[in-house]
Residue frames as a rotation matrix with the C-alpha (Angstrom) as fourth column:
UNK 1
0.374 -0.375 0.848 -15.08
0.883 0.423 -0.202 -7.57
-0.283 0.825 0.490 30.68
UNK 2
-0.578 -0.815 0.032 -12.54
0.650 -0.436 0.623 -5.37
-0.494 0.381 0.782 28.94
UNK 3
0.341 0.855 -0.391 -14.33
0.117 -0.451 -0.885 -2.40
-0.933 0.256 -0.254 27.05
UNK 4
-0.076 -0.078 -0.994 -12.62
-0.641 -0.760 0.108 -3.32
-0.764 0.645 0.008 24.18
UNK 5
-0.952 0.187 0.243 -13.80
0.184 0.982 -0.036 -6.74
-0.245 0.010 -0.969 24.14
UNK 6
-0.169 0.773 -0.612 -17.29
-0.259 -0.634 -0.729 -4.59
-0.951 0.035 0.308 24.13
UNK 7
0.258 0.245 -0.934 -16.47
-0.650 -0.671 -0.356 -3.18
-0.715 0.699 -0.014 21.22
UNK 8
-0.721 -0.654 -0.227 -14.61
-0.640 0.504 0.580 -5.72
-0.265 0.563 -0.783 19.49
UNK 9
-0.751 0.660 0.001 -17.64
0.049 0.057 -0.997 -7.63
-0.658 -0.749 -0.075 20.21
UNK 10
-0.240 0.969 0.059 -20.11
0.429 0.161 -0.889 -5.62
-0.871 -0.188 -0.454 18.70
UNK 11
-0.301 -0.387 -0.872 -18.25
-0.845 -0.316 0.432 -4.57
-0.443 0.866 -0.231 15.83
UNK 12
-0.899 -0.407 -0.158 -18.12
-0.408 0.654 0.637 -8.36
-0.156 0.638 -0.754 14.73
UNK 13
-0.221 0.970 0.101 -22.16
0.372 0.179 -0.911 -8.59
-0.902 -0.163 -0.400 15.28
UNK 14
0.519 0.618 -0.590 -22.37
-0.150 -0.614 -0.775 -5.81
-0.841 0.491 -0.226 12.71
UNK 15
-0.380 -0.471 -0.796 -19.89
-0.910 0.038 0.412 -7.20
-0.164 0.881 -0.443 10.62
UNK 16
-0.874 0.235 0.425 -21.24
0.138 0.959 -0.245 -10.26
-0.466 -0.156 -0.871 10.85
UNK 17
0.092 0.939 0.332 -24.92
0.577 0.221 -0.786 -9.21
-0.811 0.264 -0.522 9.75
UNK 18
0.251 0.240 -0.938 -23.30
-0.624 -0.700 -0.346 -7.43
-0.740 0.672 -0.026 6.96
UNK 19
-0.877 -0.480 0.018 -21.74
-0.441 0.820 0.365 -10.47
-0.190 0.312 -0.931 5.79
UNK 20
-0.515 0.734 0.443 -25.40
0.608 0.677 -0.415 -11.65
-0.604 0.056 -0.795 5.69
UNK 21
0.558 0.752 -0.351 -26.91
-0.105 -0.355 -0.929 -8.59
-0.824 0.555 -0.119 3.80
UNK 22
-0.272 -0.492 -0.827 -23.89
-0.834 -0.308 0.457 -9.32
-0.480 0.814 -0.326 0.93
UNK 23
-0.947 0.007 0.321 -25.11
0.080 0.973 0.216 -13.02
-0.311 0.230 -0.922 0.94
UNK 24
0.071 0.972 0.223 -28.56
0.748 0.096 -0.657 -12.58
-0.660 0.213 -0.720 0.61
UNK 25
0.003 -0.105 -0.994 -27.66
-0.271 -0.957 0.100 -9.21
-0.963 0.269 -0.031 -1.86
UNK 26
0.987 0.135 0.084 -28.23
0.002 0.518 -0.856 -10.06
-0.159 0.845 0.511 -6.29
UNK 27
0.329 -0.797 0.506 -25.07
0.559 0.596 0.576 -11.44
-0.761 0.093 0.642 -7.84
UNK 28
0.223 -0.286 -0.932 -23.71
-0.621 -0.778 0.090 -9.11
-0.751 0.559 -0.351 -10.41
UNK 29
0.640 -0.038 0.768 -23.69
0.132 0.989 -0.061 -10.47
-0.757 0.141 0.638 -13.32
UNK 30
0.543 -0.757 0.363 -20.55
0.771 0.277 -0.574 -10.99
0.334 0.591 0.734 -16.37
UNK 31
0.923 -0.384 0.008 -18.27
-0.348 -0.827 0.442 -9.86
-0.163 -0.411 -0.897 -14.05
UNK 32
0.394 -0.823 0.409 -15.26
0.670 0.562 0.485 -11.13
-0.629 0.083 0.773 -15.86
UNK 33
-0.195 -0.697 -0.690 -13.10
0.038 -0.708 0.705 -9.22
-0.980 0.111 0.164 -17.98
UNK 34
0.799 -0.142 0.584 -12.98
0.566 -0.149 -0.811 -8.38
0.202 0.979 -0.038 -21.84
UNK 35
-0.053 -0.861 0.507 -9.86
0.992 -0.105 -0.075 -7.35
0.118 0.498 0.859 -23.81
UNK 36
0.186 0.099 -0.978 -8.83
0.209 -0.976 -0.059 -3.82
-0.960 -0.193 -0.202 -23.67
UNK 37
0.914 0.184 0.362 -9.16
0.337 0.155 -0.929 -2.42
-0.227 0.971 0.079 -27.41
UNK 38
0.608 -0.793 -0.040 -5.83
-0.569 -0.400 -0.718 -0.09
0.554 0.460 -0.695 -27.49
UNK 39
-0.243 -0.625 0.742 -3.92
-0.924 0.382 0.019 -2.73
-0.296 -0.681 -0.670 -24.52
UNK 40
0.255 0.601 -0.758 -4.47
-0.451 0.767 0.456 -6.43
0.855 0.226 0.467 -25.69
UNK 41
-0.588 -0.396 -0.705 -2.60
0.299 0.703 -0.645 -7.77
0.751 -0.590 -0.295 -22.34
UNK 42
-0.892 0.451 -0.021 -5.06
-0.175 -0.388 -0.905 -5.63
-0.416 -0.804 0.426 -20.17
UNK 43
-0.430 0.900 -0.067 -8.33
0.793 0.412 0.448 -7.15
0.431 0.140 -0.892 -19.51
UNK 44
-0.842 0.346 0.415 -11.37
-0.494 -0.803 -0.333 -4.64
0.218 -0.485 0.847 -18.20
UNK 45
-0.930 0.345 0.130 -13.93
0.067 0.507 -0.859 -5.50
-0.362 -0.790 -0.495 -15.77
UNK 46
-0.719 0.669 0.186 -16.94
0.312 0.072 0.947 -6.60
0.621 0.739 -0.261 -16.58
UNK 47
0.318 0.744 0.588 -20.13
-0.375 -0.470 0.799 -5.74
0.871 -0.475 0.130 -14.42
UNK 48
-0.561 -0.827 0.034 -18.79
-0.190 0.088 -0.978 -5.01
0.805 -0.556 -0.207 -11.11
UNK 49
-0.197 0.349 -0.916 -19.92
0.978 0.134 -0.159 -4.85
0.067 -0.927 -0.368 -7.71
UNK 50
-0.423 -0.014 -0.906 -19.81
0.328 -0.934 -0.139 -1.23
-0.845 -0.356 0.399 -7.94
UNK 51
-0.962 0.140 0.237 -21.81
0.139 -0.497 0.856 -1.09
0.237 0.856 0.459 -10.67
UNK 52
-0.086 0.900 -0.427 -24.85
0.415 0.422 0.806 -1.48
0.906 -0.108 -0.410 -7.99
UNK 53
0.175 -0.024 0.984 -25.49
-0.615 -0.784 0.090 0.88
0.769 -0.621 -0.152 -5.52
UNK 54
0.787 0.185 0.589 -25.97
-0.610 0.379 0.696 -1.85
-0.095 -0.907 0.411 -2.27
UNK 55
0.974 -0.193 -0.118 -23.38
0.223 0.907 0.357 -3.89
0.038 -0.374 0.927 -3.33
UNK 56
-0.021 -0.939 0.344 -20.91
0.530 -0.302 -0.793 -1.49
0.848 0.166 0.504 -3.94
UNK 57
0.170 -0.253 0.953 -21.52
-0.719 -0.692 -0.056 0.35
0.674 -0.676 -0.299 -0.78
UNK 58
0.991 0.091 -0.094 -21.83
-0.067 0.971 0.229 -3.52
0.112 -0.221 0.969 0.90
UNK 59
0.787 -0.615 -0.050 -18.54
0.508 0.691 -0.513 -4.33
0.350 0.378 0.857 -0.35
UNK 60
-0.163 -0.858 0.487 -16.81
-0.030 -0.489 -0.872 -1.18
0.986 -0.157 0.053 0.47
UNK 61
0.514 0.188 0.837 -18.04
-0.789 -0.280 0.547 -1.45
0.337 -0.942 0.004 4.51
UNK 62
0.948 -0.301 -0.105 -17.36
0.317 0.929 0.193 -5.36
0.040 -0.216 0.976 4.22
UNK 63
0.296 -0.952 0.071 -13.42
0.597 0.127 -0.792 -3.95
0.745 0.277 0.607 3.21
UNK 64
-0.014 -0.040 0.999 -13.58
-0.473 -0.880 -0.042 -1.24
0.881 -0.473 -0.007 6.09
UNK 65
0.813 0.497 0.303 -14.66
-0.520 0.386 0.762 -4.01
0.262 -0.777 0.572 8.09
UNK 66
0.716 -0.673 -0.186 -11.64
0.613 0.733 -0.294 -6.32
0.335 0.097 0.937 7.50
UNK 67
-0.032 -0.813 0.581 -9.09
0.089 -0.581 -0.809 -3.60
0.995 0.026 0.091 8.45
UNK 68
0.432 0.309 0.847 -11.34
-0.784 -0.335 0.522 -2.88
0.446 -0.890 0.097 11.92
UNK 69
0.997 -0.013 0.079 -10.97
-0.052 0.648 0.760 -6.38
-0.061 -0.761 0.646 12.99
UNK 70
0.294 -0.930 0.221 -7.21
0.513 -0.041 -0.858 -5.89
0.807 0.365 0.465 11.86
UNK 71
-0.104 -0.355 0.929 -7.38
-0.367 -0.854 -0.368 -3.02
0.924 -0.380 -0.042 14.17
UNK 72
0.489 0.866 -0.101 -9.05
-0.576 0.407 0.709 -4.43
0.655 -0.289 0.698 16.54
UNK 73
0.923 -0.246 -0.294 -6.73
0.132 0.924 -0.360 -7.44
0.360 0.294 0.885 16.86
UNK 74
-0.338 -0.939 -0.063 -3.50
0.619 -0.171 -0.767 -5.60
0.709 -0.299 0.639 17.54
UNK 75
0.076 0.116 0.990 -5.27
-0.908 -0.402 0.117 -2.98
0.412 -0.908 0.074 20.07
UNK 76
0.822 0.357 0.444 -6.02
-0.557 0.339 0.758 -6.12
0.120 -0.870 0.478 21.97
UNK 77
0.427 -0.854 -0.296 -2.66
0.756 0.517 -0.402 -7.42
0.496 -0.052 0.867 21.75
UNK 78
-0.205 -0.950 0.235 -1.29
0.584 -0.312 -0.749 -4.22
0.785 -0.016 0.619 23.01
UNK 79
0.392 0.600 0.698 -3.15
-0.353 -0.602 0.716 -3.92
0.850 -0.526 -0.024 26.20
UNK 80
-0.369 -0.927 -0.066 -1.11
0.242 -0.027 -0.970 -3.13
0.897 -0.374 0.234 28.66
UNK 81
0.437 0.291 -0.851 -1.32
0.883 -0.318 0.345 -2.61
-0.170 -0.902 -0.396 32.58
UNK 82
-0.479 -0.803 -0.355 0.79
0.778 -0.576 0.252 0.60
-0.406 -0.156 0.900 32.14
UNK 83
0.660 0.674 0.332 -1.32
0.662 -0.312 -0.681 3.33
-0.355 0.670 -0.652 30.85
UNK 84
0.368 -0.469 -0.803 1.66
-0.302 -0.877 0.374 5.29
-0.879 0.105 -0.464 29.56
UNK 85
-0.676 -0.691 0.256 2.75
-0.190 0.499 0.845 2.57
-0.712 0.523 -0.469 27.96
UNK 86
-0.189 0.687 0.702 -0.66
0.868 0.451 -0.207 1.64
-0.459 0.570 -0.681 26.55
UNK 87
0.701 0.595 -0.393 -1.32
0.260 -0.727 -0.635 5.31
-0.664 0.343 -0.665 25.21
UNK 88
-0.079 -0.774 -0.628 1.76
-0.614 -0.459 0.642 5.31
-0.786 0.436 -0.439 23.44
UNK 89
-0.767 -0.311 0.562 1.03
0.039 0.851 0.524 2.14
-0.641 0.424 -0.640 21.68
UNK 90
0.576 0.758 0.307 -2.50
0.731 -0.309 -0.608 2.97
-0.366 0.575 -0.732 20.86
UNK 91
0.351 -0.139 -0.926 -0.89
-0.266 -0.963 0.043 6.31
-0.898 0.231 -0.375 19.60
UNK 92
-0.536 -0.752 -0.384 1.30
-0.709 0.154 0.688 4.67
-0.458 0.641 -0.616 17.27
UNK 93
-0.567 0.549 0.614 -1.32
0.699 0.715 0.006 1.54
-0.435 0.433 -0.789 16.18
UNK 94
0.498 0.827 -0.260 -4.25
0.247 -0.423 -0.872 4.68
-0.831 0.370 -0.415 15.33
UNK 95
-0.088 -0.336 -0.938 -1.68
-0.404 -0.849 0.342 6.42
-0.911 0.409 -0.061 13.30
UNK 96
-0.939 0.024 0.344 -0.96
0.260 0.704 0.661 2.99
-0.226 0.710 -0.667 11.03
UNK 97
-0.281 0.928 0.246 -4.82
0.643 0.372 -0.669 2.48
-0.712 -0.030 -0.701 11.15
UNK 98
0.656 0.507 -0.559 -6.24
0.053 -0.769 -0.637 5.82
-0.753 0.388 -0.531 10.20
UNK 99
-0.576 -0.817 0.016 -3.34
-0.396 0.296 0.869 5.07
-0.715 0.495 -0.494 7.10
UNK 100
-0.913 0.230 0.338 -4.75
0.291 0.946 0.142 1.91
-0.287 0.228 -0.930 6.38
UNK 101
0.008 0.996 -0.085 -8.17
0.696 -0.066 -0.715 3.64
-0.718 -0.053 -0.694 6.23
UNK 102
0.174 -0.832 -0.527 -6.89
0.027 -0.530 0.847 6.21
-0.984 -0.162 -0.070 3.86
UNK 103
-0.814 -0.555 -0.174 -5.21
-0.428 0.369 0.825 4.38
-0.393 0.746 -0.538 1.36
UNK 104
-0.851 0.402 0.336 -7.84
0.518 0.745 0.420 2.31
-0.082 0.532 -0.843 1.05
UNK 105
0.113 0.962 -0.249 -10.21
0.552 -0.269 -0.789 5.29
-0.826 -0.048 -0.561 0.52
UNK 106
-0.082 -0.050 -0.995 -8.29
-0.767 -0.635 0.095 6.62
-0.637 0.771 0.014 -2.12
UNK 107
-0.895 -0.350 0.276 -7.57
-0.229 0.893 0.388 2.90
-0.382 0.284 -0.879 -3.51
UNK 108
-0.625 0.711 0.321 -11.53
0.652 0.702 -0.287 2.40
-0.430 0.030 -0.902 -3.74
UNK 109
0.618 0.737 -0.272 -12.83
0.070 -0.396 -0.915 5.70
-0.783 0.547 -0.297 -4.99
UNK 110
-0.306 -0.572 -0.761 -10.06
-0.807 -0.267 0.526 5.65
-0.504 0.776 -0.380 -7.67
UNK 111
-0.886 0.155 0.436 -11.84
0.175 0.985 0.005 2.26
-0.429 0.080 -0.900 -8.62
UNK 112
0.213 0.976 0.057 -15.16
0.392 -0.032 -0.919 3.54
-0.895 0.218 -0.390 -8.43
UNK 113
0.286 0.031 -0.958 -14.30
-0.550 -0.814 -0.190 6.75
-0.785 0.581 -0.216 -10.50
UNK 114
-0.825 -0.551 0.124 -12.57
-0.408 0.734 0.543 3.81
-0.391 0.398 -0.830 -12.91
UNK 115
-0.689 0.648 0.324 -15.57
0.672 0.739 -0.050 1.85
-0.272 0.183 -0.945 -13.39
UNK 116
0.667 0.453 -0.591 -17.91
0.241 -0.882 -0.405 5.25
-0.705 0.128 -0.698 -13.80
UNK 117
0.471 0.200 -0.859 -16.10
-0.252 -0.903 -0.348 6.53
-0.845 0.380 -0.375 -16.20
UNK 118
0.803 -0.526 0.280 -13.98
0.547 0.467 -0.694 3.73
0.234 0.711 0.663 -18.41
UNK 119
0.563 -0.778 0.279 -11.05
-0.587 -0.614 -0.527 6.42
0.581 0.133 -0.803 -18.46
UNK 120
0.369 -0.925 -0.093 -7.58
0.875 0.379 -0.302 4.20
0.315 0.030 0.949 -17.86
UNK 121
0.879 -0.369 0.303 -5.55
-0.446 -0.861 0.246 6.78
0.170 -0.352 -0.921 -15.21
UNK 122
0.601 -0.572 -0.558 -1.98
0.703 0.711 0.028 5.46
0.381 -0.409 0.829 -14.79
UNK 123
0.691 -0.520 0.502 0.55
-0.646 -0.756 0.105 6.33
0.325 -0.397 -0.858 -12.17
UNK 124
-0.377 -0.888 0.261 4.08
-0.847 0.445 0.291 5.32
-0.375 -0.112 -0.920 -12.28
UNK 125
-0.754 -0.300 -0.584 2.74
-0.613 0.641 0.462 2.68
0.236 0.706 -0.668 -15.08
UNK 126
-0.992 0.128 -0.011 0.02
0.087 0.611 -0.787 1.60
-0.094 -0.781 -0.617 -12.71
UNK 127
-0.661 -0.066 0.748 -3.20
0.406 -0.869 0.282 1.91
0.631 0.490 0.601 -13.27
UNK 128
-0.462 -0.441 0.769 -4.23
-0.610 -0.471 -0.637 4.10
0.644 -0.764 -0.052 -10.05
UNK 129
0.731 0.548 0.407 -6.72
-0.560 0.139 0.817 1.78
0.391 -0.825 0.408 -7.81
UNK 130
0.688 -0.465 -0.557 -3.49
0.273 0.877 -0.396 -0.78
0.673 0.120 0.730 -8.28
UNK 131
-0.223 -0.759 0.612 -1.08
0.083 -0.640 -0.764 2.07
0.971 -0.119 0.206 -7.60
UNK 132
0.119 0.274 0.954 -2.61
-0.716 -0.642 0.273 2.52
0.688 -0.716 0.119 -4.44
UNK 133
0.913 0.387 -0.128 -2.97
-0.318 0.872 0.372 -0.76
0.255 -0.299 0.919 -3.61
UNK 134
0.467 -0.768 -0.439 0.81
0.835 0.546 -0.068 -1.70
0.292 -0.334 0.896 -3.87
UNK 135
-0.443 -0.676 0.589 2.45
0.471 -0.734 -0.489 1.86
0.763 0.061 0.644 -3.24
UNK 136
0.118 0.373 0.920 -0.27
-0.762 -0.561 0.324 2.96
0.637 -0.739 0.218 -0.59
UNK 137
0.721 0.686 0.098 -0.80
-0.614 0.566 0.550 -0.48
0.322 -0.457 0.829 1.29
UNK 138
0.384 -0.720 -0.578 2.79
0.454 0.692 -0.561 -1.71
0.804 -0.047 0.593 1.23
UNK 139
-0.227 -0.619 0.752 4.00
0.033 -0.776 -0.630 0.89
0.973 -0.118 0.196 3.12
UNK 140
0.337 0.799 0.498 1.87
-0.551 -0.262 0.792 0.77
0.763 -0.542 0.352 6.02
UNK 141
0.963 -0.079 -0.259 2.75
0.210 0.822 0.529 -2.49
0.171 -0.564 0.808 7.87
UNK 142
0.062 -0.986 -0.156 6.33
0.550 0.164 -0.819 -1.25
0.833 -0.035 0.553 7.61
UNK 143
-0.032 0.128 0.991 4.94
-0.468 -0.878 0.099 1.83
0.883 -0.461 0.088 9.64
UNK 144
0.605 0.308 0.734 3.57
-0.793 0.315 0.522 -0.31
-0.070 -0.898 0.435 12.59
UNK 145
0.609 -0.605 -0.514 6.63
0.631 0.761 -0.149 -3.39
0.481 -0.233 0.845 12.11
UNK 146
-0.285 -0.926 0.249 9.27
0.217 -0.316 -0.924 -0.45
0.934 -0.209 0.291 12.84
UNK 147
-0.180 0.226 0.958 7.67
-0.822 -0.570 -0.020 0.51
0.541 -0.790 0.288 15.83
UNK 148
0.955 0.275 0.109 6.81
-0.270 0.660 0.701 -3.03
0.121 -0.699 0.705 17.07
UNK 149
0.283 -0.792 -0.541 10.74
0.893 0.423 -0.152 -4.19
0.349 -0.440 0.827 16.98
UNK 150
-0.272 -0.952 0.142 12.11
0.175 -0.194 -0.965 -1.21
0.946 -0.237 0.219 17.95
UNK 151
-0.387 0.129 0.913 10.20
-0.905 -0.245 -0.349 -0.33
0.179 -0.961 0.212 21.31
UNK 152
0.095 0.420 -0.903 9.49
-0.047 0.908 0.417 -4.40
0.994 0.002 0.106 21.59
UNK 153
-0.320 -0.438 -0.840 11.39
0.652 0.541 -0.531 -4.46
0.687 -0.718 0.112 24.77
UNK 154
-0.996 -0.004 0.092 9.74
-0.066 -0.660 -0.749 -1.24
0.064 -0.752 0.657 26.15
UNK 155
-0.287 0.928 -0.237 6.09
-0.958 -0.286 0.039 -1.66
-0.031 0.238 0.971 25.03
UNK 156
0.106 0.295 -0.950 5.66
-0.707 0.694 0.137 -5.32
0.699 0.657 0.282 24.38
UNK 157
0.703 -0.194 -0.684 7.48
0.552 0.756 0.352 -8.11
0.449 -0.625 0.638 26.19
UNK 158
0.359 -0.582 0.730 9.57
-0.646 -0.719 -0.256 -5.85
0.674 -0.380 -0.634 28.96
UNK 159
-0.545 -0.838 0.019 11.83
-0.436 0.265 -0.860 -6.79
0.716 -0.477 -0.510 31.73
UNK 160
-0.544 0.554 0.630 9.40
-0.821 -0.197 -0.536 -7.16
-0.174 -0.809 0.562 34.14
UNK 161
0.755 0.653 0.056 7.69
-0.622 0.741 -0.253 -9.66
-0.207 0.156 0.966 32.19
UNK 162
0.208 -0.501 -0.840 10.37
-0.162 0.829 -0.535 -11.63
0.965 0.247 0.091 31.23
UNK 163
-0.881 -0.426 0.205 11.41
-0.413 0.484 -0.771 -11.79
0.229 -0.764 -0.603 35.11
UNK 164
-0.371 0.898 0.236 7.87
-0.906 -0.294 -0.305 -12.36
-0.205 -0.327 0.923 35.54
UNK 165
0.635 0.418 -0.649 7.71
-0.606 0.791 -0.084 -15.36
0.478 0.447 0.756 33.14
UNK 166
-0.173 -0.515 -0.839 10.98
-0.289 0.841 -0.457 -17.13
0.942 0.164 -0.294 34.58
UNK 167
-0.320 0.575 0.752 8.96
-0.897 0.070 -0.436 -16.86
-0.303 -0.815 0.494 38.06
UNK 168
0.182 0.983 -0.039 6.52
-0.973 0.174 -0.150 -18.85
-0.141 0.065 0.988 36.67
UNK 169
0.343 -0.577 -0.741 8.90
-0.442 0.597 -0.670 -21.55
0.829 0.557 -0.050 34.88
UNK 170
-0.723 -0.676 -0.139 10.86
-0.348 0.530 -0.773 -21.89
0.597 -0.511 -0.619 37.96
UNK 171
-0.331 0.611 0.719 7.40
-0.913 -0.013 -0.408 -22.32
-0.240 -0.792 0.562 40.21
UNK 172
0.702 0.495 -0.512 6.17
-0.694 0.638 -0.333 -25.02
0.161 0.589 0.792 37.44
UNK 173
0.184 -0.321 -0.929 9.32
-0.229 0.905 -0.358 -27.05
0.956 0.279 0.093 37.57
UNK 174
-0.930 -0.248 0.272 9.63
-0.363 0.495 -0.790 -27.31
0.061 -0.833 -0.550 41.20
UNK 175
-0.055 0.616 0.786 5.91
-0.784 0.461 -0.416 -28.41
-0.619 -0.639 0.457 41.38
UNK 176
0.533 0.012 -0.846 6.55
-0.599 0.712 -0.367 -31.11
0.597 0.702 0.387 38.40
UNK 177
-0.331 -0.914 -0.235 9.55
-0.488 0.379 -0.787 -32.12
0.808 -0.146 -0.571 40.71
């Protein structure tokens, strides 16, 4: 087996039994909003997840986790016989990733620090775990879309395969015939 089938693997074991320590973990309780006193359209959180030490560290591994299997997911799409080709691609998928990992560390301690401290930070009108969220997290997928169409035909589906596939096609309909 693939060694990143391994890993892929035994990542989802450990995500998997963390998914079991968040189930079996206490429920936070009135974790709905209340009115903000100087904003009446902005609501603040009531007891969070992060207002508990296990479930806020829980939650933030469970959100680390979802990105891996993200990662995950496209490495194993983009294993290639070519190892030039494959080290470029991984080059370009880590870069997105280690992004993605990033953002969503500034996104979550700008939350925490939020919830710790009441204090309303906005940026560009936002206020910042949001900011991050649409201004750090949009961005990203554009990173790793421009690179999947433009080197599609060198990294992805290449000549070789396509002559490769109409092999197959033409073997299939002569043995149908």
């Amino acid at each position: 087996m693939d060694k990143i089938f391994k890993l892929f693997f035994g990542f989802l074991l450990v995500f998997g039994l963390l998914i079991v320590a968040l189930w079996t973990s206490e429920v936070p309780q009135n974790v709905t909003g209340s009115t903000d006193t100087a904003h009446q359209t902005l609501l603040h959180s009531g007891q969070t997840v992060a207002t508990t030490s296990a479930t806020k560290w829980l939650s933030y591994f469970f959100g680390m986790g979802i990105i891996g299997i993200f990662g995950f997911v496209i490495f194993v799409g983009g294993r290639k016989k070519d190892q030039a080709i494959r080290k470029k691609m991984y080059r370009i998928l880590g870069i997105g990733l280690l992004f993605y990992f990033i953002v969503y560390n500034g996104m979550v301690n700008s939350w925490w620090t939020y919830v710790e401290t009441n204090s309303m930070d906005y940026f560009m009108g936002l206020p910042k775990p949001t900011a991050w969220m649409i201004f750090g997290m949009m961005f990203i997928p554009f990173f790793i879309s421009f690179f999947y169409i433009t080197k599609f035909e060198d990294w992805v589906y290449t000549k070789e395969d396509e002559q490769r596939f109409a092999e197959i096609m033409a073997n299939r309909k002569k043995r149908d015939k």
